[in-house]
N, C-alpha and C positions, 0 to 999 in steps of 0.2 A: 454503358449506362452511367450515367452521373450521380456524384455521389447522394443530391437528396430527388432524386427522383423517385417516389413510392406512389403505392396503389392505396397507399391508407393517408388520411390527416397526419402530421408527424408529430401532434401532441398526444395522439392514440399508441403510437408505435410506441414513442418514448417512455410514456408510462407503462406497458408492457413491459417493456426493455429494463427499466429501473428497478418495476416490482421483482422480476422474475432472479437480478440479479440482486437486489437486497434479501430475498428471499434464500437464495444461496451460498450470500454472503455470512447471513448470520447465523448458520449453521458452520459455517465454516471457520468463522472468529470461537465460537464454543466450544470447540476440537482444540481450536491453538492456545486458548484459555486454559482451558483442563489439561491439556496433555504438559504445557509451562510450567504449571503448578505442580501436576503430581511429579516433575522431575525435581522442582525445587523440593519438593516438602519432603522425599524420598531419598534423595541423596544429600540435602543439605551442600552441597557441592558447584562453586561457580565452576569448575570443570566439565560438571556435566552439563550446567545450563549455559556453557560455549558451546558443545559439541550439540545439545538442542539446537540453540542460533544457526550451527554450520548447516547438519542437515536439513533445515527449515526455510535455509535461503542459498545455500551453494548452489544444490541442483537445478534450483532455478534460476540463478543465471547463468549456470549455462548450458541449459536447452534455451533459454531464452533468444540466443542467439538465432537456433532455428525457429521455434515460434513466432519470432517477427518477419520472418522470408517468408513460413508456409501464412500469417496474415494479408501475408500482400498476395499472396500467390491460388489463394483460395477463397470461398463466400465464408467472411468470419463469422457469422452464427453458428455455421454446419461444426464449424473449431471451436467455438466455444464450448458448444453442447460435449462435442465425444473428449473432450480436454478433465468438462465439469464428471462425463460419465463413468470418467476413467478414476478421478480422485475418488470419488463416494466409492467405487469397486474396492479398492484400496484400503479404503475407511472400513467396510463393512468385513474385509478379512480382519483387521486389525482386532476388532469388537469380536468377532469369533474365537482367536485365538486367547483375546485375555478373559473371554467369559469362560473358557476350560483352564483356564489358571495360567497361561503362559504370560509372564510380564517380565520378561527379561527386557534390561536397558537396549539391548543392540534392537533388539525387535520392534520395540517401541521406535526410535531413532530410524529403523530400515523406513516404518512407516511412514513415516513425517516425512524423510526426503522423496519417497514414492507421490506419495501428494505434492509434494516443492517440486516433483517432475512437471506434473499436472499445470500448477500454477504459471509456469514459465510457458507453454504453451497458451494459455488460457487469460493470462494477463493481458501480452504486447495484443491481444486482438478485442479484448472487451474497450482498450482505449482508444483501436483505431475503427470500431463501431461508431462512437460518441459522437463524431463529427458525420459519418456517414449520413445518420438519423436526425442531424441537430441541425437549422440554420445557421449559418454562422454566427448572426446579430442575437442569438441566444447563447454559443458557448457558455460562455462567463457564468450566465443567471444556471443552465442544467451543470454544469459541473459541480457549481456551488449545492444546488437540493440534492443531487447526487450524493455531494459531500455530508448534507445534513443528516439526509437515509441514513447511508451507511456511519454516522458518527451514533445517530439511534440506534441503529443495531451493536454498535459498540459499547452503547451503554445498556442493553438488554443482555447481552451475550456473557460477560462476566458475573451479572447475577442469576441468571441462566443456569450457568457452567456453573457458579459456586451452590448453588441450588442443588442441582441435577447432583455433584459430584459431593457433597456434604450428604446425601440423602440415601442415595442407592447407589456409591462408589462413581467411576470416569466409564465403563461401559455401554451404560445406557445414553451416553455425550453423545457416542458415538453412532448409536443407530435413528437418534436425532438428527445428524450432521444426512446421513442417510437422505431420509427423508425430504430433508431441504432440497436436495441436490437434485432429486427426481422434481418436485414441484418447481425450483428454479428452469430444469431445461424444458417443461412443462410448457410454462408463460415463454421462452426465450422462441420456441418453436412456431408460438405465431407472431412473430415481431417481421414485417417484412424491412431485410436488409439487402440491397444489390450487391452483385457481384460485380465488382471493376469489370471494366475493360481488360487493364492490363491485368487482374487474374487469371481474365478467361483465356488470355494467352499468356501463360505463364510460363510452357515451357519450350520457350525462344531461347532462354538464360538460366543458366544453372544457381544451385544454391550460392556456391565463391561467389559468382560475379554478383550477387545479390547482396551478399555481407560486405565485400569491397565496395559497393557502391553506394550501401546505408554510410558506412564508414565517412568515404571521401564526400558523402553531404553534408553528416556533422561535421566535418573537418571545414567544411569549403561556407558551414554559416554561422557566423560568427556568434547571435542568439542562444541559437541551441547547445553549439560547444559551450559556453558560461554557463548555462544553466546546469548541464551535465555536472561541472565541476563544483555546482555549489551541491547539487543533491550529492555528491559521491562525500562532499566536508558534513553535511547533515548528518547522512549514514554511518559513516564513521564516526562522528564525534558526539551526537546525541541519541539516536536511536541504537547502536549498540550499547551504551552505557546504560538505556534504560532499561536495558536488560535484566540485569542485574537492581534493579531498582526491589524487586521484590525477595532479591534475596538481602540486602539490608534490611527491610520490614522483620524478615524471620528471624535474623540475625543481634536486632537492633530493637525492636519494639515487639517481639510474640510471632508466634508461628502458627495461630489459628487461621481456618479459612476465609473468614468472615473480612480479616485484615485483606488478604488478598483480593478479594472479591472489591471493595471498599476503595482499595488502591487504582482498582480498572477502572470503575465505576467512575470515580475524583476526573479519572483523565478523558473519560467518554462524555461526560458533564462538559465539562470544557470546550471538547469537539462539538458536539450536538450544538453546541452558543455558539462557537465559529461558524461553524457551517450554515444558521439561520443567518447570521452578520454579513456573510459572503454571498448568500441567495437573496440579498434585501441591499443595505444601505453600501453596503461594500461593492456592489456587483458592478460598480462600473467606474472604480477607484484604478489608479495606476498598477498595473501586474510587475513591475519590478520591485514597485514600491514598497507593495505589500512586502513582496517574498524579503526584502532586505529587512523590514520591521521585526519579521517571524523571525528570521535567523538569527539577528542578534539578543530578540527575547530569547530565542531559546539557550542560547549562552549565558542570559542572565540567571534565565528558569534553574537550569541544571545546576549549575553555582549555589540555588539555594537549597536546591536540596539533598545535595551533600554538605551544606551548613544546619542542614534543621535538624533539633535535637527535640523534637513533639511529633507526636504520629499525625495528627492534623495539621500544623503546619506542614508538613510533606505532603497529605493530600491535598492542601493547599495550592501548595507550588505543581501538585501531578494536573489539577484542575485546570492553572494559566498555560502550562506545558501544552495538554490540550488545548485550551480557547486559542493556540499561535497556530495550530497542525493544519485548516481549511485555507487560513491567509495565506499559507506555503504553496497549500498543496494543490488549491484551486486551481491560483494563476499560474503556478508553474504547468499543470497539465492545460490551460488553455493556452498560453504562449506559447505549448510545442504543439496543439491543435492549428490553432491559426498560421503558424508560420512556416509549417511543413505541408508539403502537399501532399495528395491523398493517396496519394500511391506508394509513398514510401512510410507512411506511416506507421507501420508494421515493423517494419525495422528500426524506426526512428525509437518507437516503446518499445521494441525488444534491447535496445541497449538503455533506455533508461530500466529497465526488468534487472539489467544486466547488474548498472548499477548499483542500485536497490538489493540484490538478491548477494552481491557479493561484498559489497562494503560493510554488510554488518555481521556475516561471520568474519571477515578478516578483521573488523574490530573487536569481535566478542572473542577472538583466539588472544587476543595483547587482554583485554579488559579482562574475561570471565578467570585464566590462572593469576593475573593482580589479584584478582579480589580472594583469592586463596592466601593471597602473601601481607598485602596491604589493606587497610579499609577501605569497603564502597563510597564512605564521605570522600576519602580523597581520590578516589577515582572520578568522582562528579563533579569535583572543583575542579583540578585538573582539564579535565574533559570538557566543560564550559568555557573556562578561561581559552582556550585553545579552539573552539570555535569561533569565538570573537576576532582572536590576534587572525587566524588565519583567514577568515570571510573578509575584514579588512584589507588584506593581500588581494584579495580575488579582487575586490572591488575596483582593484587599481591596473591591475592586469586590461591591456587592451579590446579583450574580450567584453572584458566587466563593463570599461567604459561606454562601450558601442551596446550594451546591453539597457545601460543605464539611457543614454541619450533614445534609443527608441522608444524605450519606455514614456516619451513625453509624448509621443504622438496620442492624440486622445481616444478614446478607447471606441469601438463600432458600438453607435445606438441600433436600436429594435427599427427596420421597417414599421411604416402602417400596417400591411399587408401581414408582415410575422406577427405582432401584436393582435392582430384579427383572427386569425387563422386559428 
C-alpha cells in the first residue's frame, strides 16, 4: 500500500492523529515537569538532576535503536499505542508506590527511565507516521501546527504541574498523566494508518541487517548525516545546559515553585509564537536557513542567560530561547521527512531518538557535577560560546556545504487538489 493511500480524507485523519497525540503529549510534559522539579527542590543537587537527565534520556536512546527497525517492520499505530500503554502502566505504579510513602531517589529515577524505555519505541514511529498521513506539499505547514500544539501544551503543562504539584503534592501529576495516555491511544485507535509493504514482509531481514542498513543510508546521504551532526552540537551544548537552568533560579533568585513554574511558562510562550510563525509566514522559507538562524540564536540566547543577573531578564532570554526551538525543529524534522524514503524512516528517527536521548545525558554528566564545582552562569557562557565556535566548523565541513547549497532549491508548494481537499 502506499504511503498516503487512506479510506478517510487526510485532513480527518490528521486531526485525529494530532489531537490524540497532544492529548498524550501533555500529560506526559506534566510528569517530566513535576518529577524535574521535585528532584531539584529536594535534593538541591546538580548531581542529581544529571542522573534525572541520564535516566530520562539514556534508555531512550538506546532501545531507540530498536524502535526504529520494529517502525519499519510493523503498522506504527499498533507501536505507538502498546509503547503509549506501556509508559502510563509504568506511571500509574510509580503514583501507587509514592501515595504509600515510598519516594526514595532510585525509585523515582527506575521510573523515568522505565517510561524513556517507552519513549524510544514510541518516538522513531510517531515521526515516521507524520508523512505516512501528510501530502507531501503539506509537510512543512503540519509539522509547523504540530509544533504549535505541542509548544501549547507546553505552556499549559508547567502551570499544570506547578498547580497540581503546589496544591495536592506530585502524586495526583501522576494519575493525570494516566488519564491522558488512555484518551490519547483512544483518538490514535481510529486514525487510519497503512501498513508498508515492506512491513508486511518484514521478516525477509533480520534486526542487524536493518540497523546496518539505516546506518549506511545516513552514511551514504550527505543531508541527513549534517543534520545529525548539528542536532547531536544542539543536545549537547544547549539543551543539556538548560538543564540546569532551574537550578540557577533556586540557587540565584529563590526556590519557590511559582519561580519554576514561571521559568517553563517564559520558554513554552516563546514556542507556542514559533510554532504559529512556522505554520504561517515561515512555512515555506528556506529549511536550512532557518535551522542555521535557530542555532546560532541559541548560542547567543544561552550566553545571555548565564549573563543575567534579574529573574525577568532570564525569563526574558528563556522566552527568545523558546521563540528559536520551532525554526529548528520544524525543518529539521521536515528535511529528514522529505528526503528519506518511507521505508526506512523508522530507522532514519530511531537514530535521530538516538541522538537526542543520548547527547543530553552525556552532556548533563560534564555539565550537572560543574554545576556542583562552578557556577551555572559560567556554565551557560561557556556552553553558548561553544555552540557558536563549533556550528561554524560544521558549516564548513563538506557535508555542511552540500546541505547548505540544497537548501536553495525552492521549497514544494500546495497542489490545487491538496489545498482542496
Amino acid at each position: 500500500m502506499k504511503d498516503n493511500e487512506q479510506s478517510v480524507p487526510w485532513r480527518r485523519n490528521v486531526t485525529l492523529f494530532l489531537t490524540g497525540q497532544t492529548v498524550s503529549l501533555f500529560g506526559s510534559m506534566v510528569v517530566q515537569y513535576a518529577v524535574m522539579w521535585w528532584v531539584t527542590l529536594e535534593t538541591r543537587s546538580g548531581l542529581a538532576v544529571a542522573l534525572y537527565a541520564v535516566a530520562a534520556f539514556l534508555p531512550q536512546g538506546l532501545v531507540s535503536l530498536f524502535g526504529g527497525v520494529l517502525a519499519d517492520r510493523m503498522n506504527r499505530r499498533v507501536l505507538v499505542m502498546i509503547a503509549d500503554a506501556c509508559i502510563a502502566a509504568a506511571t500509574l505504579v510509580l503514583a501507587m508506590l509514592m501515595a504509600n510513602g515510598v519516594t526514595d531517589l532510585w525509585i523515582v529515577l527506575l521510573a523515568v527511565a522505565v517510561r524513556s524505555v517507552g519513549a524510544g519505541v514510541q518516538t522513531p514511529a510517531v515521526q515516521a507516521i507524520i508523512p505516512q498521513i501528510v501530502p507531501a506539499e503539506q509537510l512543512m505547514r503540519v509539522n509547523g501546527i504540530f509544533q504549535t500544539i505541542s509548544s501549547a501544551m507546553a505552556l499549559l503543562a508547567p502551570a499544570a504541574a506547578g498547580a497540581i504539584y503546589a496544591a495536592v503534592g506530585i502524586v495526583p501529576v501522576f494519575f493525570l498523566d494516566v488519564v491522558t495516555a488512555v484518551a490519547g491511544i483512544g483518538l490514535l485507535a481510529l486514525v487510519a494508518v497503512p501498513t508498508l509493504e515492506r512491513a508486511a514482509g518484514a521478516g525477509a531481514s533480520s534486526y542487524r541487517q536493518d540497523l546496518v542498513e539505516g546506518m549506511r543510508y545516513i552514511r551514504a546521504n550527505t543531508v541527513v548525516r549534517w543534520l545529525l551532526i548539528v542536532y547531536t552540537i544542539i543536545f549537547l551544548l544547549t539543551v543539556a545546559p538548560s538543564f540546569v537552568t532551574p537550578l540557577m533560579v533556586a540557587r540565584t533568585f529563590g526556590s519557590e515553585e511559582w519561580m519554576l513554574a514561571v521559568l517553563e511558562i517564559a520558554f513554552s510562550l516563546g514556542m507556542l509564537l514559533g510554532g504559529v510563525l512556522m505554520s504561517t509566514w515561515l512555512a515555506n522559507r528556506g529549511r536550512v536557513g532557518l535551522i542555521l538562524v535557530a542555532v546560532y540564536g541559541f548560542g547567543a540566547v544561552t550566553v545571555g542567560l548565564g549573563l543575567s543577573t534579574n529573574l525577568w531578564v532570564f525569563y526574558g532570554f528563556m522566552f527568545v530561547l523558546g521563540l528559536l526551538v520551532p525554526p529548528f525543529s520544524t525543518p529539521f524534522m521536515t528535511l529528514i521527512q522529505e528526503t528519506v524514503e518511507a521505508t526506512m524512516h523508522g530507522r532514519v528517527f530511531s537514530y535521530v531518538s538516538i541522538v537526542m536521548a543520548l547527547a543530553t545525558p552525556v552532556g548533563m554528566v560534564v555539565f550537572g557535577p560543574l554545576a556542583d564545582v562552578v557556577s551555572v552562569e559560567a556554565l551557560l557562557i561557556a556552553a553558548g560560546l561553544a555552540t557558536v565556535v563549533v556550528m561554524a566548523i560544521s558549516t564548513r565541513l563538506p557535508s555542511g556545504r552540500a546541505a547548505v547549497a540544497a537548501s536553495r532549491a525552492p521549497a514544494p508548494e500546495p497542489s490545487a487538489a491538496e489545498t482542496s481537499s
